[in-house]
Short mmCIF file of the C-alpha atoms (twelve columns), coordinates in Angstrom:
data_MODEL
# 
_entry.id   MODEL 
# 
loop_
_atom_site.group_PDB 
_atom_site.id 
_atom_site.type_symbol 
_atom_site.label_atom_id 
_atom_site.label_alt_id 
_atom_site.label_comp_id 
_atom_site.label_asym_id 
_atom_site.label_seq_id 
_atom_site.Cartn_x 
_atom_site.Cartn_y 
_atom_site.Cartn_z 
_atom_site.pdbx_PDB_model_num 
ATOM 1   C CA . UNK A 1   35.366  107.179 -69.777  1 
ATOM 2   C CA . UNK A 2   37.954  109.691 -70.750  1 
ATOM 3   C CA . UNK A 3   41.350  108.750 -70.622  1 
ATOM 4   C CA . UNK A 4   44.524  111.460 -71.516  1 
ATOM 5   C CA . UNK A 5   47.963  110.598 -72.350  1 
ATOM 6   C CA . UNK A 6   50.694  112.375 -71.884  1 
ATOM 7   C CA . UNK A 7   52.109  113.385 -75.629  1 
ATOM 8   C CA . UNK A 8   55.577  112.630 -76.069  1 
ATOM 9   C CA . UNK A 9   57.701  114.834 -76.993  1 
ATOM 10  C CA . UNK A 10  60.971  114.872 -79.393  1 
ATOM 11  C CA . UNK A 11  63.230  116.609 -76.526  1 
ATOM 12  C CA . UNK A 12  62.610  113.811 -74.206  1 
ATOM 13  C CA . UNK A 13  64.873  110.930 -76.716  1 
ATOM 14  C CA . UNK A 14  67.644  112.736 -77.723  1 
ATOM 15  C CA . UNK A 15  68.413  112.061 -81.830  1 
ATOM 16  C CA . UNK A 16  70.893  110.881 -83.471  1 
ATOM 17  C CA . UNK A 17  72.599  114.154 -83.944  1 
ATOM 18  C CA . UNK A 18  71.993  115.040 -80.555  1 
ATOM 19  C CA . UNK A 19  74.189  111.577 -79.543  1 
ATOM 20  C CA . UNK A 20  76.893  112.408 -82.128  1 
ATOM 21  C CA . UNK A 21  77.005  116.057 -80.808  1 
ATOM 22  C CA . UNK A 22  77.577  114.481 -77.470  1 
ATOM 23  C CA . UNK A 23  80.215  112.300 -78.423  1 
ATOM 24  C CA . UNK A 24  82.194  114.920 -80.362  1 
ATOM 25  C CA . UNK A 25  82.032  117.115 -77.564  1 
ATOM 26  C CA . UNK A 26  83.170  114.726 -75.247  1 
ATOM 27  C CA . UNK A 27  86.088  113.520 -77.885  1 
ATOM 28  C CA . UNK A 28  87.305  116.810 -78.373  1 
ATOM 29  C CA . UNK A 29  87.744  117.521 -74.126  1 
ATOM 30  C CA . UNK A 30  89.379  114.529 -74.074  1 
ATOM 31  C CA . UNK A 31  91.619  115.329 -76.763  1 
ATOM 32  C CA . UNK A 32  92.375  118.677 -75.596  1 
ATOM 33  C CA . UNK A 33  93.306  117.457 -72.210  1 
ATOM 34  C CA . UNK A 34  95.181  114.605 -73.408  1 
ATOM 35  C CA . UNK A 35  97.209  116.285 -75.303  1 
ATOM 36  C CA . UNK A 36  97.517  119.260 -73.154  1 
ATOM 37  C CA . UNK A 37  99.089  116.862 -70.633  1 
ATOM 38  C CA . UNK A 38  101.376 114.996 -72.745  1 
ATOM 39  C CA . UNK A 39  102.719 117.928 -73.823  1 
ATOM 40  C CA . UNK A 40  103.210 119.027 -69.882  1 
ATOM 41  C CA . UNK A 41  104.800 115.373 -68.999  1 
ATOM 42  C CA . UNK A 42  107.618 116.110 -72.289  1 
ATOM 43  C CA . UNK A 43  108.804 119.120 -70.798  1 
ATOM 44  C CA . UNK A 44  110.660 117.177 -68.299  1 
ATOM 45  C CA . UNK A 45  110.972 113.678 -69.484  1 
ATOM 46  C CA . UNK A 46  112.832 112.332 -72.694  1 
ATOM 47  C CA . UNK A 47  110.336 111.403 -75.780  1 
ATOM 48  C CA . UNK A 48  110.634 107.629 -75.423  1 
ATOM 49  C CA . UNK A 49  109.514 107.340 -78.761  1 
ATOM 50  C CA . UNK A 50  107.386 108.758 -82.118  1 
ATOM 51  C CA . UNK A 51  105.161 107.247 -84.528  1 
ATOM 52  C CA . UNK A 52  107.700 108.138 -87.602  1 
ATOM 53  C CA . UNK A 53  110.358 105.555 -85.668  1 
ATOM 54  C CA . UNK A 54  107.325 103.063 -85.027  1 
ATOM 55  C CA . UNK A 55  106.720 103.033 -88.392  1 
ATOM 56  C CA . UNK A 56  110.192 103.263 -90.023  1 
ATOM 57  C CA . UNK A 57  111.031 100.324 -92.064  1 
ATOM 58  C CA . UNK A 58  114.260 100.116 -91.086  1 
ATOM 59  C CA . UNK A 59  114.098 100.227 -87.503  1 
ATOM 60  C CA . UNK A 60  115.267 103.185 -85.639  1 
ATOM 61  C CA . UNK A 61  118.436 104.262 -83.816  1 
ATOM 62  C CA . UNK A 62  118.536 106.934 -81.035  1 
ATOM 63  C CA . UNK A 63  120.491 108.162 -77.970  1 
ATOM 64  C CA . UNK A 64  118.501 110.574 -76.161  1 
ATOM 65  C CA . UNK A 65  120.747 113.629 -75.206  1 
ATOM 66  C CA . UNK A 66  121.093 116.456 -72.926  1 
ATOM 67  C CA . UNK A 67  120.999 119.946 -74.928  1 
ATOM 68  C CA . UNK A 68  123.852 120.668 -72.625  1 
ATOM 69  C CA . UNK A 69  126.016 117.827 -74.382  1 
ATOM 70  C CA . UNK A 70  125.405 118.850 -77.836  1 
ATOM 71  C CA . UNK A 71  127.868 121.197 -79.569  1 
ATOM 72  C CA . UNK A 72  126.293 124.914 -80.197  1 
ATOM 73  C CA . UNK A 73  127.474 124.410 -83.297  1 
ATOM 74  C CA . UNK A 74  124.652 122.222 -84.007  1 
ATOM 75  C CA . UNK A 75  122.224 124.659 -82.857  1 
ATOM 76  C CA . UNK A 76  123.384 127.131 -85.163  1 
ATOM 77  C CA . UNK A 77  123.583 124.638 -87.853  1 
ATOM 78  C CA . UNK A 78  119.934 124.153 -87.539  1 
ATOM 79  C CA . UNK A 79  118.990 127.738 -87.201  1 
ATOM 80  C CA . UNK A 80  121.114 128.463 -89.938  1 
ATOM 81  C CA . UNK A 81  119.663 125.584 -92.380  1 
ATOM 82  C CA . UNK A 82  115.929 125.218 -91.270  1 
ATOM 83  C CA . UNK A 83  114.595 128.572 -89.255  1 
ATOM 84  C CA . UNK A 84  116.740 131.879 -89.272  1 
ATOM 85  C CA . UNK A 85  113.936 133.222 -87.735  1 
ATOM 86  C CA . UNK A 86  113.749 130.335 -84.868  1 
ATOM 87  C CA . UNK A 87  114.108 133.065 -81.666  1 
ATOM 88  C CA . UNK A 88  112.453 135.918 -82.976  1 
ATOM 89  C CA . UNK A 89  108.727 133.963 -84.261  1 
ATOM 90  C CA . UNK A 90  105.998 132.551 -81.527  1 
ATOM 91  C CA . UNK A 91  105.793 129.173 -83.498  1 
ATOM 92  C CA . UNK A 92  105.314 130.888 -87.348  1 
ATOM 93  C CA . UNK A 93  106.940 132.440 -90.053  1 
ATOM 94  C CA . UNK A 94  104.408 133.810 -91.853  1 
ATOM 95  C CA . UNK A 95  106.494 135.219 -94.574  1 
ATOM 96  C CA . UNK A 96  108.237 131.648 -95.076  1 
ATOM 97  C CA . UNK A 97  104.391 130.037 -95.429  1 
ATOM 98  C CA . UNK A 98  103.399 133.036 -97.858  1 
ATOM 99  C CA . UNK A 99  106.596 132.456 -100.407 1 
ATOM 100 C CA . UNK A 100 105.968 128.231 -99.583  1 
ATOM 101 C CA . UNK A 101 102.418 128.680 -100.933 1 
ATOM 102 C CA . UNK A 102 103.497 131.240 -103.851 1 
ATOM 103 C CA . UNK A 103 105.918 128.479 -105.084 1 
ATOM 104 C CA . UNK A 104 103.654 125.694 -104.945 1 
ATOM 105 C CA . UNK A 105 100.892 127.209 -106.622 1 
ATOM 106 C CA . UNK A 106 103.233 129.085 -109.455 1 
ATOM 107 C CA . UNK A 107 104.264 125.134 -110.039 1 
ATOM 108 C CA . UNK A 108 108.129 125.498 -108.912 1 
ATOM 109 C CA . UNK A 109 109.477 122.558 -106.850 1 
ATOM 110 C CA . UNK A 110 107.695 122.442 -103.947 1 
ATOM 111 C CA . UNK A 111 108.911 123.584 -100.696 1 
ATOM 112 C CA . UNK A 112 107.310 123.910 -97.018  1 
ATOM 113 C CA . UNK A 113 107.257 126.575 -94.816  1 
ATOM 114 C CA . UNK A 114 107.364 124.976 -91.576  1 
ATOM 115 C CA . UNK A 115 109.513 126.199 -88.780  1 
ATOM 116 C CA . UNK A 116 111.448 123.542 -86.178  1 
ATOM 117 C CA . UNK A 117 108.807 124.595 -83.864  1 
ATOM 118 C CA . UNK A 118 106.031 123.059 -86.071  1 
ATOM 119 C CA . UNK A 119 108.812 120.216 -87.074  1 
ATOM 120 C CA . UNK A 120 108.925 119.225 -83.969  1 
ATOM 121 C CA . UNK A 121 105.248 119.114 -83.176  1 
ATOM 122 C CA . UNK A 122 104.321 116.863 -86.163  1 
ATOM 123 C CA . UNK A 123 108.229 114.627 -85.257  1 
ATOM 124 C CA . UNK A 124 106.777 114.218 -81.794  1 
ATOM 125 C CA . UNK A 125 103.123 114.112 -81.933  1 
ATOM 126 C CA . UNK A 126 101.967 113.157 -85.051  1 
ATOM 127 C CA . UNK A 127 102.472 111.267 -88.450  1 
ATOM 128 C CA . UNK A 128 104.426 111.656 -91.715  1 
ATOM 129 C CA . UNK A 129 103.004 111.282 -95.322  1 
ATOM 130 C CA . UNK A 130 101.350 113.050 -98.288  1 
ATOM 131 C CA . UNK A 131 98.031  111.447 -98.759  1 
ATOM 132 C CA . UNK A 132 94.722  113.407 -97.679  1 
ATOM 133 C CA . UNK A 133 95.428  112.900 -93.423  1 
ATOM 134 C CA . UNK A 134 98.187  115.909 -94.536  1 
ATOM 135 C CA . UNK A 135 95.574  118.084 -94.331  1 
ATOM 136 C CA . UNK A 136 94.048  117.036 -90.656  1 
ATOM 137 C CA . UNK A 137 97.951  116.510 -89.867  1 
ATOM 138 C CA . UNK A 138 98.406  120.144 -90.590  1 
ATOM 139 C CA . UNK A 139 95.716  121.645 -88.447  1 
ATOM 140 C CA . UNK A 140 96.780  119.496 -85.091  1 
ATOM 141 C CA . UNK A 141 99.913  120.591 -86.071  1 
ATOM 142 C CA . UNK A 142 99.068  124.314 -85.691  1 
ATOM 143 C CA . UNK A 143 97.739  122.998 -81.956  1 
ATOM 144 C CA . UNK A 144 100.410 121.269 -80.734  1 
ATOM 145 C CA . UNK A 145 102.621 123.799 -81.948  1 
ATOM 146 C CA . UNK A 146 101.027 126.452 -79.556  1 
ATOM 147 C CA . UNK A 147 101.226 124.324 -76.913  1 
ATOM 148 C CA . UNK A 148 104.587 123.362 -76.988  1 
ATOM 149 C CA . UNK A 149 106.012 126.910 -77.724  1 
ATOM 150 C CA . UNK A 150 103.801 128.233 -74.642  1 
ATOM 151 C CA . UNK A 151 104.640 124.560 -72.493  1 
ATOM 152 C CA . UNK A 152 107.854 124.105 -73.598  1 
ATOM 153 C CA . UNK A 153 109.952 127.209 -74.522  1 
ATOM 154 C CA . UNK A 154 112.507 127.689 -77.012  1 
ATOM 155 C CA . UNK A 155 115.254 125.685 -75.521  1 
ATOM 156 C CA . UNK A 156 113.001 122.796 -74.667  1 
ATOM 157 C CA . UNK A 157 111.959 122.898 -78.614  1 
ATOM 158 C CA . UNK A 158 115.556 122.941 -79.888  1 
ATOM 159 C CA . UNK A 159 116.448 120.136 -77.463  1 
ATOM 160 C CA . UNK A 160 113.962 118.017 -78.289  1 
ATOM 161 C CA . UNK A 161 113.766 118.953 -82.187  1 
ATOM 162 C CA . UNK A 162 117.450 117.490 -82.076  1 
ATOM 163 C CA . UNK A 163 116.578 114.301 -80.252  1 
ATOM 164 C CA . UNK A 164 113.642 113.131 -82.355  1 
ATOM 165 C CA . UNK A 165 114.736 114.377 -86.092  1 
ATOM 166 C CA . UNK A 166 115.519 111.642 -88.517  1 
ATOM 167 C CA . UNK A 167 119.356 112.180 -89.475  1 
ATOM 168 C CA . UNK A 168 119.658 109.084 -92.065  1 
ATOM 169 C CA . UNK A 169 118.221 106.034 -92.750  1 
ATOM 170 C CA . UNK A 170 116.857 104.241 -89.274  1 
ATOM 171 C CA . UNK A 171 118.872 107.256 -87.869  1 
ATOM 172 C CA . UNK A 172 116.994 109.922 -85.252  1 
ATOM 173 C CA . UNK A 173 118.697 112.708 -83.176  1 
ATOM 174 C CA . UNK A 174 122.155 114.048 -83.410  1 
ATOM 175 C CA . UNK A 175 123.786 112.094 -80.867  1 
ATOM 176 C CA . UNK A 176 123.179 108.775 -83.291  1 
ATOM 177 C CA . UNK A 177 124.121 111.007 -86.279  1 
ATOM 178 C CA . UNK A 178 127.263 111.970 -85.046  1 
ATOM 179 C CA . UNK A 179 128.020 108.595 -83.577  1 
ATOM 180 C CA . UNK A 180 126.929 107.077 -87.156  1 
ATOM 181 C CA . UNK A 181 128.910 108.890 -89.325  1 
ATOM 182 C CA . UNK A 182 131.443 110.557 -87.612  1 
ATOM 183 C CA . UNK A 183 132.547 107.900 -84.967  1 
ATOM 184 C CA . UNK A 184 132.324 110.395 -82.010  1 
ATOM 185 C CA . UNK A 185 129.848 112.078 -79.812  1 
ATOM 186 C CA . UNK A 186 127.991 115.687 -80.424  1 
ATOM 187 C CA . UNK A 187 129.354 117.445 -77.372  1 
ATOM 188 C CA . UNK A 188 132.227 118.138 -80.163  1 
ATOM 189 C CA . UNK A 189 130.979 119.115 -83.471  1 
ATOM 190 C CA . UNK A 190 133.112 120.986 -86.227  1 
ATOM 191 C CA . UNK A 191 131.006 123.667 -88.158  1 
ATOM 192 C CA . UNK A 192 131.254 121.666 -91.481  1 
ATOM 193 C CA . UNK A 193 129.968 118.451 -89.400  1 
ATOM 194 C CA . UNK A 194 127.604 120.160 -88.053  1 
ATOM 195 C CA . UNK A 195 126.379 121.750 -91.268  1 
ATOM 196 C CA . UNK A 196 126.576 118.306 -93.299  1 
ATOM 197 C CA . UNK A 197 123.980 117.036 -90.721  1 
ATOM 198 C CA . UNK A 198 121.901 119.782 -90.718  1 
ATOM 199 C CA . UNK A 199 122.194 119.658 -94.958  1 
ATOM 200 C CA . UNK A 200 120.539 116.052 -94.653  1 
ATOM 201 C CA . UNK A 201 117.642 116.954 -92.579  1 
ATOM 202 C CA . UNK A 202 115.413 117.868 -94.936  1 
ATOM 203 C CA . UNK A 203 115.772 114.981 -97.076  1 
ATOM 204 C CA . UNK A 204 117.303 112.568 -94.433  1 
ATOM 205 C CA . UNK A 205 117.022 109.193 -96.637  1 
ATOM 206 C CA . UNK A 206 118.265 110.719 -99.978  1 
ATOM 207 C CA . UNK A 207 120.865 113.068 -98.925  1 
ATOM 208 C CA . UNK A 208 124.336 111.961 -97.576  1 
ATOM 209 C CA . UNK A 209 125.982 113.279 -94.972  1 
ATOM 210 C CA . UNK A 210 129.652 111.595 -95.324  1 
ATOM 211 C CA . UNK A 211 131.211 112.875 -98.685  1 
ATOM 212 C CA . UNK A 212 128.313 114.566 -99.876  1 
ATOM 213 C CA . UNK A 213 128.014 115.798 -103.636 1 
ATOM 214 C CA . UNK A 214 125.988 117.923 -105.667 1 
ATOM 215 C CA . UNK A 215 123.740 120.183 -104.028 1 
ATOM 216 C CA . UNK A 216 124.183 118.694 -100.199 1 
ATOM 217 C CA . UNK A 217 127.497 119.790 -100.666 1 
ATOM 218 C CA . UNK A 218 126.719 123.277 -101.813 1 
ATOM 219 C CA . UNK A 219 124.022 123.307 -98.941  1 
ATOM 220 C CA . UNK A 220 126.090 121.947 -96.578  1 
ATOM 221 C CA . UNK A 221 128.410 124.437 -97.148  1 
ATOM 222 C CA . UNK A 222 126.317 127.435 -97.211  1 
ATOM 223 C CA . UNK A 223 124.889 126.398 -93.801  1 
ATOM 224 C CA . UNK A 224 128.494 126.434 -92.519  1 
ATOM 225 C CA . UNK A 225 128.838 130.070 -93.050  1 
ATOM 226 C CA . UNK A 226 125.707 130.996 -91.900  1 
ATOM 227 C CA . UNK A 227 126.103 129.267 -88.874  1 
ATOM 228 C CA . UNK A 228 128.788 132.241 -87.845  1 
ATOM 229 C CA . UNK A 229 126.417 134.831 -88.854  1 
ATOM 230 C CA . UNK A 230 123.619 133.258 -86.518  1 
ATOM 231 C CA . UNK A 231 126.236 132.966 -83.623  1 
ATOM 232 C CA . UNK A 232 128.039 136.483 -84.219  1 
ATOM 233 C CA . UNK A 233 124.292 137.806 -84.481  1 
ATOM 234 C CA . UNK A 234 122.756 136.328 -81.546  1 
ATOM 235 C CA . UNK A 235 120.052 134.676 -83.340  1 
ATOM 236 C CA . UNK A 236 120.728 131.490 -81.550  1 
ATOM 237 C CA . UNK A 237 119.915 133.834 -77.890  1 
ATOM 238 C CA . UNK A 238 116.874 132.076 -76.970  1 
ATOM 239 C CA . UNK A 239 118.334 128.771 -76.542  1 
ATOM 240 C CA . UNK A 240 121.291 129.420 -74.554  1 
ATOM 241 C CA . UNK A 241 119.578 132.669 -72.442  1 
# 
């Protein structure tokens, strides 16, 4: 008697890569709505909190505050110090990353090129550090970057960028910085105040911000003048528009 069986074939078990495809597929939706909505919930609710004060040794200060109650002066301080070109880019500065990567390679001191748009996407969203997650750090930073300058909007970034950015040791946002150091609120901000903040930002845990010397000084008071320039010039426009 004849008997047939049915062969079976590979297509009807998926393989291993076929299961890891799935999953990656699936993680990646998941991620990209996740974080799509996030984003979409902080563009009308405070950041309660970021990974960088989670994970700061020395606890964390902050006093979430309206961009409306924060001197312009601080605005231009930033603009002025960190991103000249903060209304006129789409997230970017490609001439910024070009002379960044130029100076690194050459061997000079290292420098970044990162706007406050892209600050404030790896301040809110993501982690500090130098070891090899930098380099997955930097391409979710691209994302969230184009999501929050397309979500958010200049002003949004600015206001937020100013709430979350560590100003000192266990010190985050403006409002605690000027409270901290200066014994009064930000809705009144003196250009050099202003500036001396602004100074410390890149550097928040080194550089002082009452009586400065050296080079924060210097900086400090370069950003001062500037800070006319970029309100004479409009280049602060796209925050108070």
């Amino acid at each position: 008697m004849l008997r047939f069986f049915k062969p079976t074939r590979r297509s009807d078990h998926p393989s291993l890569a076929g299961w890891i495809g799935w999953f990656i597929g699936r993680a990646i939706i998941w991620f990209v709505i996740g974080s799509v909505s996030l984003t979409v919930l902080y563009k009308f609710v405070p950041v309660p909190v970021t990974i960088t004060m989670i994970a700061d040794p020395h606890g964390f200060e902050k006093d979430w505050t309206s961009l409306n109650k924060i001197d312009r002066t601080m605005v231009d301080a930033v603009i002025a110090g960190e991103d000249a070109k903060f209304c006129s880019h789409s997230g970017f500065d490609g001439a910024a990353i070009e002379q960044a990567i130029e100076k690194n390679v050459s061997g000079k001191r290292l420098r970044g090129g990162s706007t406050i748009s892209q600050q404030t996407a790896k301040n809110v969203f993501l982690w500090q550090g130098q070891g090899w997650t930098r380099y997955l750090r930097k391409g979710l930073e691209v994302w969230f970057t184009v999501l929050i300058e397309n979500i958010w909007g200049k002003r949004r970034i600015m206001e937020v960028y100013l709430n979350v950015a560590e100003t000192g040791i266990g010190t985050y946002g403006v409002e605690a910085a000027a409270q901290r150091y200066y014994r009064h609120s930000a809705v009144r901000l003196s250009p050099v105040e202003a500036a001396r903040i602004a100074a410390a930002l890149p550097a928040p845990k080194r550089r002082a911000v009452v009586d400065p010397a050296g080079f924060t000084r210097r900086h400090g008071n370069a950003i001062a003048a500037r800070s006319g320039v970029v309100r004479n010039e409009a280049m602060d426009a796209c925050v108070y528009e």
